[in-house]
Predicted model as a PDB file, atoms N, CA, C, CB and O in Angstrom, pLDDT in the B-factor column:
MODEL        1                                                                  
ATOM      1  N   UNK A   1      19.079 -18.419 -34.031  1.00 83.00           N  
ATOM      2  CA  UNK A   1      19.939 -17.271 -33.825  1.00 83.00           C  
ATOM      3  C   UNK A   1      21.374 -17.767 -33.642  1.00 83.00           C  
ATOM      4  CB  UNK A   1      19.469 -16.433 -32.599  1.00 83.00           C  
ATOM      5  O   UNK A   1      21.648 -18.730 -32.925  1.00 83.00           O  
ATOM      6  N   UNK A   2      22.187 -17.128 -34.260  1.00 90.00           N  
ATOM      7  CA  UNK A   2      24.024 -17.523 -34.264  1.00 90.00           C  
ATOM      8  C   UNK A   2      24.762 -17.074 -33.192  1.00 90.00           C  
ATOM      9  CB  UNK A   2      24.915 -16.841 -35.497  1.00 90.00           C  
ATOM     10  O   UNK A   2      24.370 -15.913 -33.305  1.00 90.00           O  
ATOM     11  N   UNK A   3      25.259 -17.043 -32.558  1.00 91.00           N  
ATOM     12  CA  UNK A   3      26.168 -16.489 -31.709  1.00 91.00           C  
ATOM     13  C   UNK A   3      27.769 -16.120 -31.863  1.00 91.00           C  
ATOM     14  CB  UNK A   3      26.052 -17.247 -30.822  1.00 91.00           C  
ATOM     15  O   UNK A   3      28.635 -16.991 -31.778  1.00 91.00           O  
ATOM     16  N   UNK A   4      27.997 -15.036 -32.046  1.00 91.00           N  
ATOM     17  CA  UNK A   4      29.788 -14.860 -32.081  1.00 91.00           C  
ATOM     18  C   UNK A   4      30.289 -14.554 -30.523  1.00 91.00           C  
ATOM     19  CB  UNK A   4      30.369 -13.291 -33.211  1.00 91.00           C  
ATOM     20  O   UNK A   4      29.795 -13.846 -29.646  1.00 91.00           O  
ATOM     21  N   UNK A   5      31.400 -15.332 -30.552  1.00 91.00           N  
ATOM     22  CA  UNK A   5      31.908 -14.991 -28.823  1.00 91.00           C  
ATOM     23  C   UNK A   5      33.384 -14.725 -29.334  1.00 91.00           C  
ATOM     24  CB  UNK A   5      31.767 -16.579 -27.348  1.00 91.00           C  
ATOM     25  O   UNK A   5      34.201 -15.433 -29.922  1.00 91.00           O  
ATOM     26  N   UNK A   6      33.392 -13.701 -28.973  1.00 92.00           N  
ATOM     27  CA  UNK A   6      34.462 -12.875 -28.915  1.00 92.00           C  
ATOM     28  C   UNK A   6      35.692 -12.880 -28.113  1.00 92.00           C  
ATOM     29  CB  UNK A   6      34.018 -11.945 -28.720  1.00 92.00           C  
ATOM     30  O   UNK A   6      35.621 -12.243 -27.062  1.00 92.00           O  
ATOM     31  N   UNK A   7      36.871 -13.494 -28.396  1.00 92.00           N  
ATOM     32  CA  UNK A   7      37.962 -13.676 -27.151  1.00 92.00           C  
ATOM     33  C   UNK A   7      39.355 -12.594 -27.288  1.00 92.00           C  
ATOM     34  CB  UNK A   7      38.600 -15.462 -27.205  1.00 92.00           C  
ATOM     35  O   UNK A   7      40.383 -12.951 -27.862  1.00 92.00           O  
ATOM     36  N   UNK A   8      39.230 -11.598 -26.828  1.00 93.00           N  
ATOM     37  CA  UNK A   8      40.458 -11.446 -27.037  1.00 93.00           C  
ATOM     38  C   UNK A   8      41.732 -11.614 -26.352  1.00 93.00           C  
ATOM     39  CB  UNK A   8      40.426 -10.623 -27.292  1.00 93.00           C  
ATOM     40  O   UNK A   8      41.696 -11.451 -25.133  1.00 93.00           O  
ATOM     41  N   UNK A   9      43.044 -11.958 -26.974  1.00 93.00           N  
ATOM     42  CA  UNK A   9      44.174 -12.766 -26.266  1.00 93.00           C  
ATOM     43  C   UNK A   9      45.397 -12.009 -26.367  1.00 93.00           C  
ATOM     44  CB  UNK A   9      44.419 -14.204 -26.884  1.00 93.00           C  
ATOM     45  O   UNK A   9      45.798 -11.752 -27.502  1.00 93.00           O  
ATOM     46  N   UNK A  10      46.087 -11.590 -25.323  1.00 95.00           N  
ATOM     47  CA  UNK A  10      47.063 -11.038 -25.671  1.00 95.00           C  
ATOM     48  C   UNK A  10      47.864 -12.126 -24.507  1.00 95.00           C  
ATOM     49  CB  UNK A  10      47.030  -9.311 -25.622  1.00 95.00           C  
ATOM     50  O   UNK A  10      47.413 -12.187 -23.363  1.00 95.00           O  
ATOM     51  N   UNK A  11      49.030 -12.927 -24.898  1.00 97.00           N  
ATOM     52  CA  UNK A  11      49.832 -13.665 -24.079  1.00 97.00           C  
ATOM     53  C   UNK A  11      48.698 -14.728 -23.006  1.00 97.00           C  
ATOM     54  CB  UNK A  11      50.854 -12.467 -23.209  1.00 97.00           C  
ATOM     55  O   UNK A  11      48.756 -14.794 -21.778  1.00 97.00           O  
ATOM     56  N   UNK A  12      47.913 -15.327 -23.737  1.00 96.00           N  
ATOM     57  CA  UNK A  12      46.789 -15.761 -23.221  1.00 96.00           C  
ATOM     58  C   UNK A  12      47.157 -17.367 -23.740  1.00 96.00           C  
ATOM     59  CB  UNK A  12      45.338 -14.910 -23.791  1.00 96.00           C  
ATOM     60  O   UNK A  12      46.222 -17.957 -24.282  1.00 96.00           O  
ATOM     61  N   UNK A  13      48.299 -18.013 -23.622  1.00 97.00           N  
ATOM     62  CA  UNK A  13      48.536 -19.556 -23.628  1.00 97.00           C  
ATOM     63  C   UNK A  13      48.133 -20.344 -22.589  1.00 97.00           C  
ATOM     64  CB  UNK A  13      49.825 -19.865 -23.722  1.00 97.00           C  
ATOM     65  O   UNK A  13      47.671 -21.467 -22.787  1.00 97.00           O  
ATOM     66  N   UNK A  14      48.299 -19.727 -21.170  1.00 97.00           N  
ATOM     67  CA  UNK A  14      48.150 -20.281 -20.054  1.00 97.00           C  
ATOM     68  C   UNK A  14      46.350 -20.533 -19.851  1.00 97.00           C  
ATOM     69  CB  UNK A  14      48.940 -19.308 -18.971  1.00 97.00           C  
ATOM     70  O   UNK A  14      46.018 -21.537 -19.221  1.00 97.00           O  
ATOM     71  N   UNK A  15      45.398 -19.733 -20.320  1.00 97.00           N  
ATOM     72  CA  UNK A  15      44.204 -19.703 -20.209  1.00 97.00           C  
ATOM     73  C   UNK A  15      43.191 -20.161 -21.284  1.00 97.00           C  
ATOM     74  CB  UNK A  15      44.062 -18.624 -19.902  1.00 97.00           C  
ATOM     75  O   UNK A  15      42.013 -20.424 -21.044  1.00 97.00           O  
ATOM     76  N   UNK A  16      43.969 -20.246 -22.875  1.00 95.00           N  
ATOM     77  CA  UNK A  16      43.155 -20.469 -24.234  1.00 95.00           C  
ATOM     78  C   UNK A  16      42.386 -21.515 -24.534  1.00 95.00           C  
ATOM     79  CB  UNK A  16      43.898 -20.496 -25.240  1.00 95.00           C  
ATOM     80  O   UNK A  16      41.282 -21.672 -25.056  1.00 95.00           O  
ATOM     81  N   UNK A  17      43.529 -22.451 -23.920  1.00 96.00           N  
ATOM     82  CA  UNK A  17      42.765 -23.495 -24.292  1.00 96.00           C  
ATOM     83  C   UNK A  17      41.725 -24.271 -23.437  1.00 96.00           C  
ATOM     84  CB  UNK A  17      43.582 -24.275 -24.678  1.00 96.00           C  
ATOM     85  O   UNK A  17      40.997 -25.167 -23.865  1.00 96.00           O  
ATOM     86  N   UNK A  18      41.760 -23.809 -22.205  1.00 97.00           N  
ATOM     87  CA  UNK A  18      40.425 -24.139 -21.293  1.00 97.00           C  
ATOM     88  C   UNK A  18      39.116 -23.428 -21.560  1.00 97.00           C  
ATOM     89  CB  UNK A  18      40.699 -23.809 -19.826  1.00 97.00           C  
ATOM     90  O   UNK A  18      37.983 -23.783 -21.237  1.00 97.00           O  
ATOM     91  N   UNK A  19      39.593 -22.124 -22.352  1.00 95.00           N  
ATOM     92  CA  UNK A  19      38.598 -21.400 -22.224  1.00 95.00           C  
ATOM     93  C   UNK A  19      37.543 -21.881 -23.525  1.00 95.00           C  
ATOM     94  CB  UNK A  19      39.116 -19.896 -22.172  1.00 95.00           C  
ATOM     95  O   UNK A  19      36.332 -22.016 -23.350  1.00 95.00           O  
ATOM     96  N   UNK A  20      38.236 -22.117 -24.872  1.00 93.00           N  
ATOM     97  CA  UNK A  20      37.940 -22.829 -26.048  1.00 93.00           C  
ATOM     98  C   UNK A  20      37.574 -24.291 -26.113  1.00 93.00           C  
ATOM     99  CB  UNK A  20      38.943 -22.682 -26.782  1.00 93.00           C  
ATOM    100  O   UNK A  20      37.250 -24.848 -27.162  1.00 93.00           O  
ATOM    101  N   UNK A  21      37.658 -25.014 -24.672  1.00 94.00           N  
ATOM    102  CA  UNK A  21      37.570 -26.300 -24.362  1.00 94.00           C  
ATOM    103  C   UNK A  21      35.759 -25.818 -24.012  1.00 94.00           C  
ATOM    104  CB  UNK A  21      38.849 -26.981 -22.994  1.00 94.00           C  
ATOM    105  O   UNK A  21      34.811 -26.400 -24.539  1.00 94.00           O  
ATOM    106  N   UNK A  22      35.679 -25.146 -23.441  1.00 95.00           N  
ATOM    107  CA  UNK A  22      34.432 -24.596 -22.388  1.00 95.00           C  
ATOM    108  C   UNK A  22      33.693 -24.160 -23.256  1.00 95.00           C  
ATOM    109  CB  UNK A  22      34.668 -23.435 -21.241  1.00 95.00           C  
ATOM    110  O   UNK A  22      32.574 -24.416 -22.812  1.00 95.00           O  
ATOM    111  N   UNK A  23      33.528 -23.495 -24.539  1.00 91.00           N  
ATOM    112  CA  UNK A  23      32.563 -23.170 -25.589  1.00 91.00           C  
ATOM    113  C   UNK A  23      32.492 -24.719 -26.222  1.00 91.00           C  
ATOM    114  CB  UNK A  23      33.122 -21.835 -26.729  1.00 91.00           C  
ATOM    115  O   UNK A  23      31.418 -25.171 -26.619  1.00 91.00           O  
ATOM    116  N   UNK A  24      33.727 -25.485 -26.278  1.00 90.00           N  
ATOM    117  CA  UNK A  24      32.818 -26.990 -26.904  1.00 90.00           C  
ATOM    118  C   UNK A  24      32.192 -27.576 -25.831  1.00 90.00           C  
ATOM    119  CB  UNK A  24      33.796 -28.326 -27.602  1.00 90.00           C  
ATOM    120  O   UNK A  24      31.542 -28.551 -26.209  1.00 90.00           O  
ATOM    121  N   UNK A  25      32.114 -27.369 -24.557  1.00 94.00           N  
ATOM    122  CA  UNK A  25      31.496 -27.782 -24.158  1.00 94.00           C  
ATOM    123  C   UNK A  25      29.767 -27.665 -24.239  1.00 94.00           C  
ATOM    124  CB  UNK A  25      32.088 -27.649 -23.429  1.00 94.00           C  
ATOM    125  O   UNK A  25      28.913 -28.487 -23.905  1.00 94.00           O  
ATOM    126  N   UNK A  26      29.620 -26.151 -24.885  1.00 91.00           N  
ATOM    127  CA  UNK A  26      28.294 -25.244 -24.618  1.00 91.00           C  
ATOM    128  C   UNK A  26      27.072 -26.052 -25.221  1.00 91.00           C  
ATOM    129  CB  UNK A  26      28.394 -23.635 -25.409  1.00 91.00           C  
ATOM    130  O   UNK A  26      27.202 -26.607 -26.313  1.00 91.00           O  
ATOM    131  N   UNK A  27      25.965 -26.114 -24.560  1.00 94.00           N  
ATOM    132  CA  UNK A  27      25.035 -26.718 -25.472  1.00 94.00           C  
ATOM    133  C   UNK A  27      24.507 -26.428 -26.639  1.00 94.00           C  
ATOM    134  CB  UNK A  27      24.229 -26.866 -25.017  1.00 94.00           C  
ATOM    135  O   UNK A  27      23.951 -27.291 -27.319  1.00 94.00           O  
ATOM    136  N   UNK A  28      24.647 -24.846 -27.108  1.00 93.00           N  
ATOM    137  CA  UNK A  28      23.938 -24.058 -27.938  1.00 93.00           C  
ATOM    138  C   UNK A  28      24.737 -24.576 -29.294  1.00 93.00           C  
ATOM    139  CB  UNK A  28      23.977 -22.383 -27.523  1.00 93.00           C  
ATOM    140  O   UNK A  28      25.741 -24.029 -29.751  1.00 93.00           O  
ATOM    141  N   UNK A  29      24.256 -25.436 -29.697  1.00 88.00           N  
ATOM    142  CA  UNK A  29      25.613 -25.166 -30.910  1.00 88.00           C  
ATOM    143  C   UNK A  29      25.328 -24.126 -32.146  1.00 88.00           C  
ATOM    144  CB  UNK A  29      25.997 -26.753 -31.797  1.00 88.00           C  
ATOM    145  O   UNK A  29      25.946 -24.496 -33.144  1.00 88.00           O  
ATOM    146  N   UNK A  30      25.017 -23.638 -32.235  1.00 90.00           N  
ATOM    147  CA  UNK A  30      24.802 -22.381 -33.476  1.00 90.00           C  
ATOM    148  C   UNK A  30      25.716 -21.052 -32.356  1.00 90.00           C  
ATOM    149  CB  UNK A  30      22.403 -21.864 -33.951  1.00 90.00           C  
ATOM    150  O   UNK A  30      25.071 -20.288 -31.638  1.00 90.00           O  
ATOM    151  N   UNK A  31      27.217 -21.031 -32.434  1.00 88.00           N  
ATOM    152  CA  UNK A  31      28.375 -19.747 -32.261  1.00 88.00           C  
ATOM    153  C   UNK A  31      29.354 -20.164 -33.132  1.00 88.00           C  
ATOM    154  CB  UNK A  31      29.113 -19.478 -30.678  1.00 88.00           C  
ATOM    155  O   UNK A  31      29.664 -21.263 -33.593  1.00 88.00           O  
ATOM    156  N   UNK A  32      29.735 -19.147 -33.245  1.00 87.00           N  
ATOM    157  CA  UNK A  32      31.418 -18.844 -34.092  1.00 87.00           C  
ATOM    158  C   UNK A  32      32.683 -18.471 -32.603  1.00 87.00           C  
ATOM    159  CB  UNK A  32      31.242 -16.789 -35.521  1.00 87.00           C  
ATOM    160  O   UNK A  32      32.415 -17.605 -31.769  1.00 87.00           O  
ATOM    161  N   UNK A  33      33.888 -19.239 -32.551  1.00 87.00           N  
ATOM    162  CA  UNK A  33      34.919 -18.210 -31.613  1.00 87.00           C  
ATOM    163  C   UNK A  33      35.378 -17.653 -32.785  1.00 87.00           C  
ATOM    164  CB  UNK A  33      36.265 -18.881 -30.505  1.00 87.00           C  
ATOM    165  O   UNK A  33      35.421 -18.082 -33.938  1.00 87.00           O  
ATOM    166  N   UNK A  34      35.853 -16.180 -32.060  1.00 88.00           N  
ATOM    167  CA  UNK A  34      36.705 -15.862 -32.607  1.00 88.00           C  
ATOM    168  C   UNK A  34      38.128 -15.188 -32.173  1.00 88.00           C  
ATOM    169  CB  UNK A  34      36.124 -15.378 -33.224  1.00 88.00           C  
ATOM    170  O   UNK A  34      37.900 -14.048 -31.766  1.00 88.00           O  
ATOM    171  N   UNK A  35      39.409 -15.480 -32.127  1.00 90.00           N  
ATOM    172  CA  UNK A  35      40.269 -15.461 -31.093  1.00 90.00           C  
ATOM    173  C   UNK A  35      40.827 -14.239 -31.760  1.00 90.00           C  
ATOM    174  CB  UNK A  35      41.200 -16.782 -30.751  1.00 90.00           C  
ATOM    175  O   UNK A  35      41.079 -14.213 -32.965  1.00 90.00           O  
ATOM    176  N   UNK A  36      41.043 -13.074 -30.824  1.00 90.00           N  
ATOM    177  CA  UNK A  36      41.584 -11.594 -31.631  1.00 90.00           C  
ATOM    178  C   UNK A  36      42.990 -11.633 -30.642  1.00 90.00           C  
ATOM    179  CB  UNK A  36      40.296  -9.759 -31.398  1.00 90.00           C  
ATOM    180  O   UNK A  36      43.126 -11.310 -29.462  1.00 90.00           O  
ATOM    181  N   UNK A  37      44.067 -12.221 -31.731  1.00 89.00           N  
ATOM    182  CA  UNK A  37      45.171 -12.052 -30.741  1.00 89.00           C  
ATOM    183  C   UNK A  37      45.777 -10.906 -31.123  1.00 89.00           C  
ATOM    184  CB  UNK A  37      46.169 -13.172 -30.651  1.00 89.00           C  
ATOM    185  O   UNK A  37      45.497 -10.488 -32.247  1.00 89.00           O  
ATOM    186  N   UNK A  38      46.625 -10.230 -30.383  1.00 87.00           N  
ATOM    187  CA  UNK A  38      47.090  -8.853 -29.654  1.00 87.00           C  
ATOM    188  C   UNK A  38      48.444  -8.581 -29.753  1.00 87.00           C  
ATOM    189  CB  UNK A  38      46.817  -8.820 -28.174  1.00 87.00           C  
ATOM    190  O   UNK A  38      49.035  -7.842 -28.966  1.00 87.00           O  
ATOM    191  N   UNK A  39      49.028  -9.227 -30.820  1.00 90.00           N  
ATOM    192  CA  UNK A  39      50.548  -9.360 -30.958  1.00 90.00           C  
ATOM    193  C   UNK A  39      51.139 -10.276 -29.600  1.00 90.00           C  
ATOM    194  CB  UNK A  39      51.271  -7.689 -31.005  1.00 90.00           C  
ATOM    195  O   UNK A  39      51.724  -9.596 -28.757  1.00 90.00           O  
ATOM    196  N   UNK A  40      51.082 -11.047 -29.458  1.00 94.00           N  
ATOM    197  CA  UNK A  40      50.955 -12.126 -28.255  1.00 94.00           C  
ATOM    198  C   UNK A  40      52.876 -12.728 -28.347  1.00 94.00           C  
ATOM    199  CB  UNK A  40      49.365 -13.753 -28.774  1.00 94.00           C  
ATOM    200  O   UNK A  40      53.288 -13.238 -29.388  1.00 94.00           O  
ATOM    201  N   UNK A  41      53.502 -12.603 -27.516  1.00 96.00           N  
ATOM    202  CA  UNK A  41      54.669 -13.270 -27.901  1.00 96.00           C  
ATOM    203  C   UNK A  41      54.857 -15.091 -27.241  1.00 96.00           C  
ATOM    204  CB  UNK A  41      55.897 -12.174 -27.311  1.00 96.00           C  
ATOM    205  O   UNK A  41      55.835 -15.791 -26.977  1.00 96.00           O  
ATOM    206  N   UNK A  42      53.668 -15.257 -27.196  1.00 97.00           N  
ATOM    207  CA  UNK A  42      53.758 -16.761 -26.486  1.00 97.00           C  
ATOM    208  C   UNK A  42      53.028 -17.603 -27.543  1.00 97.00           C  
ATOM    209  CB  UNK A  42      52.929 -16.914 -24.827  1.00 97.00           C  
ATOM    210  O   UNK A  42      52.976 -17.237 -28.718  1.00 97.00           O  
ATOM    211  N   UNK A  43      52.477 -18.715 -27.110  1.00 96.00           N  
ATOM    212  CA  UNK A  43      51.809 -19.569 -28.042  1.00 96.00           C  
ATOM    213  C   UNK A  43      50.560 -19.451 -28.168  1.00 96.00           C  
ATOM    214  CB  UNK A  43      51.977 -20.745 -27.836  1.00 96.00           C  
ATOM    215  O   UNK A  43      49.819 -20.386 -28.472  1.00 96.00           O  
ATOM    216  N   UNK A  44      50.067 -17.873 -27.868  1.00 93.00           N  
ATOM    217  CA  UNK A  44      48.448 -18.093 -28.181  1.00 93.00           C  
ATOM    218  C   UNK A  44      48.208 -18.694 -29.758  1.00 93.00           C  
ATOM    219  CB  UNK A  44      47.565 -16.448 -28.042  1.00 93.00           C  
ATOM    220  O   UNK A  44      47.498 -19.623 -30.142  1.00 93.00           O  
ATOM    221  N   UNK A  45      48.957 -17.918 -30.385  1.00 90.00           N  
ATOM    222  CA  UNK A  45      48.300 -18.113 -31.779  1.00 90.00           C  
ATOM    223  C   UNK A  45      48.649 -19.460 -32.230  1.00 90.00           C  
ATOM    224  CB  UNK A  45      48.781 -17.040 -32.883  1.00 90.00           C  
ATOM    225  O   UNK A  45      48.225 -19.824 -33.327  1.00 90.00           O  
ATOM    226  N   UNK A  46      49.463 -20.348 -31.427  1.00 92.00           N  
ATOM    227  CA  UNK A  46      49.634 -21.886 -32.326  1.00 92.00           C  
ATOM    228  C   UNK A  46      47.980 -22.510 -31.372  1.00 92.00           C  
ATOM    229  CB  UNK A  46      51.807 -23.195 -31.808  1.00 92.00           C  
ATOM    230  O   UNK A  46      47.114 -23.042 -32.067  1.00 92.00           O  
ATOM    231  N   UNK A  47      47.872 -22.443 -30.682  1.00 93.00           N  
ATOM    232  CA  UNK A  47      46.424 -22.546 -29.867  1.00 93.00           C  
ATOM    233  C   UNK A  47      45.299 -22.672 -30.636  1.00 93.00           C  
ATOM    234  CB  UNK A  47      46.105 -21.352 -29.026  1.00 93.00           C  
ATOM    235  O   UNK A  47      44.561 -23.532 -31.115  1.00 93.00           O  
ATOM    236  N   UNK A  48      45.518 -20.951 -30.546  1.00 89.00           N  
ATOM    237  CA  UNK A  48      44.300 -21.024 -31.461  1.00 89.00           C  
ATOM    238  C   UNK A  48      43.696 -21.481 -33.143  1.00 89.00           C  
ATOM    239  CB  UNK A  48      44.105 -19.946 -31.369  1.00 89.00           C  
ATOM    240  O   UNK A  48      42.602 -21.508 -33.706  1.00 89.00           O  
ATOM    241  N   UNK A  49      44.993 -21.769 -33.469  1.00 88.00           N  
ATOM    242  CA  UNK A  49      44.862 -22.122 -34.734  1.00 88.00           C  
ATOM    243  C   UNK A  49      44.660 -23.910 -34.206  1.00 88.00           C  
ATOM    244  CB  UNK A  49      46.322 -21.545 -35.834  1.00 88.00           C  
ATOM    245  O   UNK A  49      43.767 -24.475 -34.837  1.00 88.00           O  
ATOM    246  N   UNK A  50      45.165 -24.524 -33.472  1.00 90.00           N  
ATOM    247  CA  UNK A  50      45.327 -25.587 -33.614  1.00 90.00           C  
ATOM    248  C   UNK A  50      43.300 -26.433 -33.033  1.00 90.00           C  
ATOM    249  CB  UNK A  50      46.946 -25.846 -32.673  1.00 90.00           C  
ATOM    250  O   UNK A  50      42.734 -27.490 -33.313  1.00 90.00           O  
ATOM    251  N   UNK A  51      42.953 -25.336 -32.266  1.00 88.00           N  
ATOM    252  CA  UNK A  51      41.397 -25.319 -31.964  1.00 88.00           C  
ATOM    253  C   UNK A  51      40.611 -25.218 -33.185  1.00 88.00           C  
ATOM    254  CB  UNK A  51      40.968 -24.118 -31.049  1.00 88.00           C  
ATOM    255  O   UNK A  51      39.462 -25.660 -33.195  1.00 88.00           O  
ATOM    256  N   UNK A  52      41.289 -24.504 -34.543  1.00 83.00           N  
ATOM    257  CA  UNK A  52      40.229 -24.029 -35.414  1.00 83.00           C  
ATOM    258  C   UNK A  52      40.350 -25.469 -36.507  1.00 83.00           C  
ATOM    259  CB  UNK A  52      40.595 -22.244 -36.174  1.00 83.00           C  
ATOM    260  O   UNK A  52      39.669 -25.775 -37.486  1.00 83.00           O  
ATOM    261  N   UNK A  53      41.342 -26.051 -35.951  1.00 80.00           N  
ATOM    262  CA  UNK A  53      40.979 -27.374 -37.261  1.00 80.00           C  
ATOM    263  C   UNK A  53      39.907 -27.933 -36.614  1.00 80.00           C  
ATOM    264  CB  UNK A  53      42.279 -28.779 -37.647  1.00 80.00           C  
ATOM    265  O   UNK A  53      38.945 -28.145 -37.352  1.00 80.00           O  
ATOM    266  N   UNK A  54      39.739 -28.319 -35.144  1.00 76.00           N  
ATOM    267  CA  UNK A  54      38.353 -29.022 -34.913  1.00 76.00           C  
ATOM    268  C   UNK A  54      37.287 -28.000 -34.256  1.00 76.00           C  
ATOM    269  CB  UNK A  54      38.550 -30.361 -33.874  1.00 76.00           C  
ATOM    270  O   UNK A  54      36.341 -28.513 -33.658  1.00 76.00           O  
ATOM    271  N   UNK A  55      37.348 -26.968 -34.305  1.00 73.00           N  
ATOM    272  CA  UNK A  55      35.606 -26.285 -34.402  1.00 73.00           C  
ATOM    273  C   UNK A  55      36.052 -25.189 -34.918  1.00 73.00           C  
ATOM    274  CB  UNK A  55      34.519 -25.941 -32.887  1.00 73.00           C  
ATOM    275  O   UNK A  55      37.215 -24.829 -35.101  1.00 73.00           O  
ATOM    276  N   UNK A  56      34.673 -24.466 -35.236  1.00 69.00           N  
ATOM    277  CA  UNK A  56      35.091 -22.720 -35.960  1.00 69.00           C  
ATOM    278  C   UNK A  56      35.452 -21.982 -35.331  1.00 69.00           C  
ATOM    279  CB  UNK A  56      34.184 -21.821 -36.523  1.00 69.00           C  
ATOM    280  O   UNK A  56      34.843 -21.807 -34.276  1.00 69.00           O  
ATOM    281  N   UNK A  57      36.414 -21.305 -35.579  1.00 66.00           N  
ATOM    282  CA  UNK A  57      37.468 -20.357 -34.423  1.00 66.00           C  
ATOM    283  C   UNK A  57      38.210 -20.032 -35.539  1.00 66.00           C  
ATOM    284  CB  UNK A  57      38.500 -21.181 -32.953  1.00 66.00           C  
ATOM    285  O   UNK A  57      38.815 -20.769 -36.317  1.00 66.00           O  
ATOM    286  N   UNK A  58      38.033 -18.313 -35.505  1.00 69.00           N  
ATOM    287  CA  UNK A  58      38.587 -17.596 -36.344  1.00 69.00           C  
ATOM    288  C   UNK A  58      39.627 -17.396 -35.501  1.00 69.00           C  
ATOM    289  CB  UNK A  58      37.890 -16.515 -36.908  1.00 69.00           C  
ATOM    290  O   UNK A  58      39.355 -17.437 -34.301  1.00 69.00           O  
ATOM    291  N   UNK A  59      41.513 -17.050 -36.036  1.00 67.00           N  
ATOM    292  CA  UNK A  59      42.247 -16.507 -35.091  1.00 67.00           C  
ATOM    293  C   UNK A  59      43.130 -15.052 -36.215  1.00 67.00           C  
ATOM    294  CB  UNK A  59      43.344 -17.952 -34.289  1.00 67.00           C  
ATOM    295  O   UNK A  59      43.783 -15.165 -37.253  1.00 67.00           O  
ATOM    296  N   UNK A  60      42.755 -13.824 -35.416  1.00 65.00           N  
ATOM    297  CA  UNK A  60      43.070 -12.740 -36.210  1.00 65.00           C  
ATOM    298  C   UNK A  60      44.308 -12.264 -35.659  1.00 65.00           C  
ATOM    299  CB  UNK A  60      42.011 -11.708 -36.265  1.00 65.00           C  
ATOM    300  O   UNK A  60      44.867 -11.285 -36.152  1.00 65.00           O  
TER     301      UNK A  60                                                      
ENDMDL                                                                          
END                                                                             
């Protein structure tokens, strides 16, 4: 069974990347992230893109 975990981020720099640190941590490996940013005026979205070169993490 796959798992999608769902994050959504609005001005969420201060919290992203611990939180995306903490799903690589997970044992299950069969999930997708996927980071739904919110028009964010901070650095979520360099974050999250910069998470999706080393695991799957969609950032919308």
């Amino acid at each position: 069974m796959n798992v999608s975990v769902i994050i959504p981020a609005h001005n969420a720099a201060e919290t992203l990347s611990e939180t995306l640190e903490s799903l690589l941590a997970q044992t299950y490996r069969y999930w997708e992230g996927i980071v739904v940013n919110d028009g964010s005026s901070d650095e979520t979205d360099a974050i999250g893109t910069n998470f999706s070169k080393k695991i799957h993490v969609y950032v919308l």
